[in-house]
C-alpha positions as CSV (number, residue, x, y, z in Angstrom):
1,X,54.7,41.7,6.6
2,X,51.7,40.5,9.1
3,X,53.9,40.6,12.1
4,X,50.9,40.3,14.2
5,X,50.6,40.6,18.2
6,X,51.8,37.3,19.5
7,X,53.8,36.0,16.0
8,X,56.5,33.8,16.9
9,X,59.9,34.5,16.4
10,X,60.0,31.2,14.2
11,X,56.7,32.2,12.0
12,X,58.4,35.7,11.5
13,X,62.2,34.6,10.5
14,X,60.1,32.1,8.3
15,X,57.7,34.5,6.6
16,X,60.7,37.4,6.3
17,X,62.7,34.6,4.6
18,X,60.0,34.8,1.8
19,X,59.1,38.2,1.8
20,X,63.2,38.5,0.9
21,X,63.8,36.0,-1.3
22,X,60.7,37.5,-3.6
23,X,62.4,40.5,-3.3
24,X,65.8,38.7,-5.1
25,X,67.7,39.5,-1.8
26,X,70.9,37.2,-2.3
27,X,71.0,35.7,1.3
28,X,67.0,35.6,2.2
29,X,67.3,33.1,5.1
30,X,70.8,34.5,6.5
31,X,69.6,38.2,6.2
32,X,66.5,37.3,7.8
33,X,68.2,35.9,11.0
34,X,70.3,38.5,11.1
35,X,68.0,41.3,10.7
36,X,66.3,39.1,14.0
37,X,69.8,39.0,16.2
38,X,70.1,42.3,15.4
39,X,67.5,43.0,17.6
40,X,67.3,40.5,19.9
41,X,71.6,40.6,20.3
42,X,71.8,36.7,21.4
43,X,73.9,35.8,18.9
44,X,72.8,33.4,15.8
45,X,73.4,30.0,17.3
46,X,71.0,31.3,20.6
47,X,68.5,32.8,18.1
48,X,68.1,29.4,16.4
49,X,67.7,27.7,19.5
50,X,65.2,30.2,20.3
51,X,63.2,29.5,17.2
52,X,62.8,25.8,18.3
53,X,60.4,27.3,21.0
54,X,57.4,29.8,21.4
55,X,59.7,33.2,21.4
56,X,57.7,36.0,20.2
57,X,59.4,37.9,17.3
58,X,61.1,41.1,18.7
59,X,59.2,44.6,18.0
60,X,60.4,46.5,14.8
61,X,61.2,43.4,13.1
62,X,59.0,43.8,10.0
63,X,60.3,47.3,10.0
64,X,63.7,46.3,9.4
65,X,62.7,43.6,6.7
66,X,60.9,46.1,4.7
67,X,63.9,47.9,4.5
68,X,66.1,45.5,3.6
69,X,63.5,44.1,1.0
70,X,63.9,47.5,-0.3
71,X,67.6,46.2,-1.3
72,X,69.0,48.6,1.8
73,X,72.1,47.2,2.4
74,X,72.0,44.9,5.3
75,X,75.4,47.0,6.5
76,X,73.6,49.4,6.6
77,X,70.6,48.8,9.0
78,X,72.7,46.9,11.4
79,X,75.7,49.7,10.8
80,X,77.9,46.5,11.2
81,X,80.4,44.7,8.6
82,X,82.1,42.1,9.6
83,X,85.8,41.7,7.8
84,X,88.4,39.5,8.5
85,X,88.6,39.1,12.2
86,X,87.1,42.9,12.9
87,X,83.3,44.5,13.1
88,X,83.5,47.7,11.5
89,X,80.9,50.8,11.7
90,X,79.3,51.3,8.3
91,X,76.7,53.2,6.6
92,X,75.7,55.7,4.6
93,X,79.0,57.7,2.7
94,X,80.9,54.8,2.6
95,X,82.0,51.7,0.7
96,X,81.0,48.4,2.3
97,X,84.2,46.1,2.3
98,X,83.7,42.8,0.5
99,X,85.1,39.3,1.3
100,X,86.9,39.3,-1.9
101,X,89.1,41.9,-0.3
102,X,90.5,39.8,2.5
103,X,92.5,37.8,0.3
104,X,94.2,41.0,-0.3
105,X,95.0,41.6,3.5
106,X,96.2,38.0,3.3
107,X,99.0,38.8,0.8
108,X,100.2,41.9,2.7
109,X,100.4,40.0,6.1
110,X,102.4,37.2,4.2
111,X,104.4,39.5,3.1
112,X,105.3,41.2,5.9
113,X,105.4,38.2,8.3
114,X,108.9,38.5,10.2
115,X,109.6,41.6,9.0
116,X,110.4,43.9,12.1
117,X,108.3,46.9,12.4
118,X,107.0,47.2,8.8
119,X,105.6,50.6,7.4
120,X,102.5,49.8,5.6
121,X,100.3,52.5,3.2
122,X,96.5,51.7,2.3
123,X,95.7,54.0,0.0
124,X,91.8,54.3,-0.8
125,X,91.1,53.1,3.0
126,X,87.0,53.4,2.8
127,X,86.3,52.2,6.4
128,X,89.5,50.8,7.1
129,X,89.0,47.6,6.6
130,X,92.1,46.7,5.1
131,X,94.8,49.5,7.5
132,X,92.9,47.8,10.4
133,X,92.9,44.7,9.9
134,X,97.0,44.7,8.8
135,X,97.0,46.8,12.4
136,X,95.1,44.6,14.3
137,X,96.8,41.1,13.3
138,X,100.1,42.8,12.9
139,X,100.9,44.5,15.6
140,X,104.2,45.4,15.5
141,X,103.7,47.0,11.8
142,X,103.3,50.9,11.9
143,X,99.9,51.7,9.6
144,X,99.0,54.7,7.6
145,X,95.4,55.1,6.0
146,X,94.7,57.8,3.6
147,X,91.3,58.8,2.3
148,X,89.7,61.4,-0.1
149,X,85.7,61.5,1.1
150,X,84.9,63.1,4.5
151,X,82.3,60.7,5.1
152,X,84.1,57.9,4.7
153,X,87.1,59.5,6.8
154,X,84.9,59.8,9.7
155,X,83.6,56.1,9.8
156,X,87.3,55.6,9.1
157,X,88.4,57.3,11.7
158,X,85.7,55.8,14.2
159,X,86.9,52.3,13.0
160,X,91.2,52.9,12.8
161,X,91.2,55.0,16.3
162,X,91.3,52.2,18.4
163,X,93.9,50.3,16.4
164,X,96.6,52.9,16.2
165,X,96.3,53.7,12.5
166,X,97.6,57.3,11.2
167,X,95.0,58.4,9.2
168,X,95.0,61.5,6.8
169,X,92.3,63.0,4.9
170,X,93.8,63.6,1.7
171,X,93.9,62.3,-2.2
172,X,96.0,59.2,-2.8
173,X,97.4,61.2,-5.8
174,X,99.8,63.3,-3.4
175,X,99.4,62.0,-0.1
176,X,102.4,61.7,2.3
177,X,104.8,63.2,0.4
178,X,106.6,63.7,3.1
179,X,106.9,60.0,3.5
180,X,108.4,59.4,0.3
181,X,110.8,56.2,-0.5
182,X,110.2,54.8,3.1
183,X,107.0,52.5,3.2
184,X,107.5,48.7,3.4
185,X,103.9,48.3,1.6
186,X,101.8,50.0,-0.3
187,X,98.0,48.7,-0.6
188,X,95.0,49.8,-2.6
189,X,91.6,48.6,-3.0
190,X,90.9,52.3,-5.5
191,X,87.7,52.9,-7.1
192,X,88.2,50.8,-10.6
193,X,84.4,50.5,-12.3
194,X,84.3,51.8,-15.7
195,X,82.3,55.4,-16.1
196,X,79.3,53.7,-18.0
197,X,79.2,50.4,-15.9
198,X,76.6,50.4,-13.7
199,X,76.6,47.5,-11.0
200,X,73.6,45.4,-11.0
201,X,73.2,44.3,-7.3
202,X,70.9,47.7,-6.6
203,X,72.4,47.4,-2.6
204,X,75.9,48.8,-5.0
205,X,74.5,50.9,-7.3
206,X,72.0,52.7,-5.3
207,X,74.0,52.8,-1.8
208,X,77.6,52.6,-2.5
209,X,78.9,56.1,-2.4
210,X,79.8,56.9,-6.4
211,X,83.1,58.1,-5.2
212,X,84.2,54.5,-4.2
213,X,83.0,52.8,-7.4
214,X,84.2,54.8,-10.4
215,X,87.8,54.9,-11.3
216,X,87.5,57.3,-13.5
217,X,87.9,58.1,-17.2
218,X,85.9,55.6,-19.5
219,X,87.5,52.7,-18.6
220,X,87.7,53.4,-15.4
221,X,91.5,53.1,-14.8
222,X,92.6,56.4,-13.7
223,X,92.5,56.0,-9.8
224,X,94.4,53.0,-10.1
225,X,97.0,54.3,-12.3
226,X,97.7,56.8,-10.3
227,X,97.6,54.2,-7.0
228,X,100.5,52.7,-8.6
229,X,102.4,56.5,-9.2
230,X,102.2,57.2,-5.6
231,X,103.2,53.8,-4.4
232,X,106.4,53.8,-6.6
233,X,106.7,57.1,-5.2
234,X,105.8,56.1,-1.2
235,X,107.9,53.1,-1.6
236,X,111.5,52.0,-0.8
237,X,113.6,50.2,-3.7
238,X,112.1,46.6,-2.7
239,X,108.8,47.9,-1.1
240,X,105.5,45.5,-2.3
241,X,102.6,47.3,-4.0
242,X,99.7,45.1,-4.3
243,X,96.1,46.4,-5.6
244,X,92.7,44.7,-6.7
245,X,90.6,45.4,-9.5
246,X,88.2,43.9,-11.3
247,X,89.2,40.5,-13.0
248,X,88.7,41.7,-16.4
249,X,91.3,44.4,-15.3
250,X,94.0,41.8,-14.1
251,X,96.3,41.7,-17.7
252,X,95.6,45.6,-18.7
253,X,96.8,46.4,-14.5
254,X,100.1,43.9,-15.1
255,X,100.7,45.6,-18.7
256,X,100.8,49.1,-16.8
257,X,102.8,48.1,-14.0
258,X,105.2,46.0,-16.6
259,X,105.5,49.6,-18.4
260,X,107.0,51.9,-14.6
261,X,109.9,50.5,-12.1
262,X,108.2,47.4,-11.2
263,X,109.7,43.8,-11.3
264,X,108.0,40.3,-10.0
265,X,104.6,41.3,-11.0
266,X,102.3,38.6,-10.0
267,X,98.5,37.9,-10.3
268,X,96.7,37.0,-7.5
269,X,93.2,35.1,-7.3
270,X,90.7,35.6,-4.9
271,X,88.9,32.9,-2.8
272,X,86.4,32.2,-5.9
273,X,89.5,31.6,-8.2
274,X,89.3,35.1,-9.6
275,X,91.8,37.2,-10.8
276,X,91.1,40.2,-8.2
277,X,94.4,41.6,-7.2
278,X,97.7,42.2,-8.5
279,X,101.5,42.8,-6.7
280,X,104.5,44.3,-7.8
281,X,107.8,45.1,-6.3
282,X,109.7,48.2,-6.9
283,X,112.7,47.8,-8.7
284,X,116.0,48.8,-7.3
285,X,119.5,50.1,-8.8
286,X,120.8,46.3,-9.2
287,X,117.7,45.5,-10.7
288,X,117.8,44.7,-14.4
289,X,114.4,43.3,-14.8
């Protein structure tokens, strides 16, 4: 990228568009700007503004869209994802969370809404973008994150601290077993990608950390099976599990769940009308379902 000396900020944002878009970089334009604000910090309505003018483009710019050319992540040069109504710390050693995943906040919030003091679980908590956000928009709800990876514990940890979140380093096989039979929710965004599936967006396949994609076993279905053991364990009679998958996962995960101590199992579609994410409640002693 010819970022000469005295290249405006409007020539650069125009020619990085390009340079990104050749590159198959979903967002060219979007990722452009941003990769800009990122170093300029005036926020993207300012930036635009700015581009109506003679602004110079900042230093390091081309740097930056080289990088992300090179199908970096764009989480991961900024070391900022935005979820929900939170900016979390990302980068390298963790899973960067998706939109698709806030519709599964969504059905935990609704489910506790006027519930006093709720106990909530997120098993699998990556970053945290799920434990925070429930902590951040509920406040009176009393969060618990686990995760398996170190490196994903620390940017966890960085990102749940200021919330209030309890969060444990440990496997969401046998987490908490202390804890048993008194969580309100359990919730689970678990690795779910089959063992020979490789993504094809090369930000996932060459970036995400492997631990956070594969679910293990050929079809990838172990970590949320056993998700769902520990939540029927973590649980109270009544407690609400709700995980995502994959869509083609959505009948095979409600066939499973139909098989333990589950009653009202429900599909749930994401904002694209895909079947992402799947709840259940645990069955009590005067259930008969």
């Amino acid at each position: 990228m010819a970022t000469g000396q005295g290249q405006s900020l409007a020539d650069a944002v125009t020619e990085a568009t390009a340079i990104l878009r050749d590159a198959g970089v979903p967002s060219p334009r979007v990722d452009a700007e941003l990769l800009a604000d990122h170093l300029m910090k005036v926020g993207l309505g300012r930036l635009r503004a700015l581009m109506l003018g003679d602004t110079p483009a900042p230093a390091g710019y081309a740097e930056l869209v080289a990088e992300r050319a090179g199908r970096v992540p764009l989480q991961h040069i900024t070391g900022v994802a935005h979820f929900r109504y939170l900016e979390l710390a990302v980068g390298p050693g963790v899973f960067i969370p998706r939109p698709e995943t806030e519709s599964v906040v969504q059905l935990v919030i609704d489910h506790v809404q006027g519930m006093a003091g709720p106990r909530v679980v997120d098993l699998g908590t990556g970053s945290g973008a799920i434990a925070g956000s429930i902590a951040s928009e509920m406040p009176g709800a009393e969060v618990y994150a686990v995760e398996y990876s170190a490196l994903a514990h620390a940017w966890a940890s960085k990102n749940l601290a200021p919330l209030g979140v309890n969060l444990v380093l440990g496997d969401l096989r046998d987490a908490l077993p202390e804890l048993n039979g008194t969580f309100d929710v359990v919730v689970s965004n678990p690795p779910y990608i089959p063992a020979e599936a490789i993504p094809n967006e090369p930000e996932v396949a060459l970036h995400d950390p492997p631990e956070a994609l594969y679910g293990g076993g050929a079809d990838g279905m172990e970590l949320p099976t056993a998700a769902a053991a520990s939540a029927a364990r973590l649980l109270r009679p009544g407690g609400y599990f709700v995980m995502e998958h994959a869509e083609v996962q959505a009948a095979w995960i409600a066939g499973m769940l139909g098989r333990g101590p589950w009653t009202r199992i429900s599909t749930h579609p994401d904002l694209n009308g895909k079947e992402r994410a799947t709840s259940a409640v645990l069955a009590g002693p005067d259930d008969t379902e």
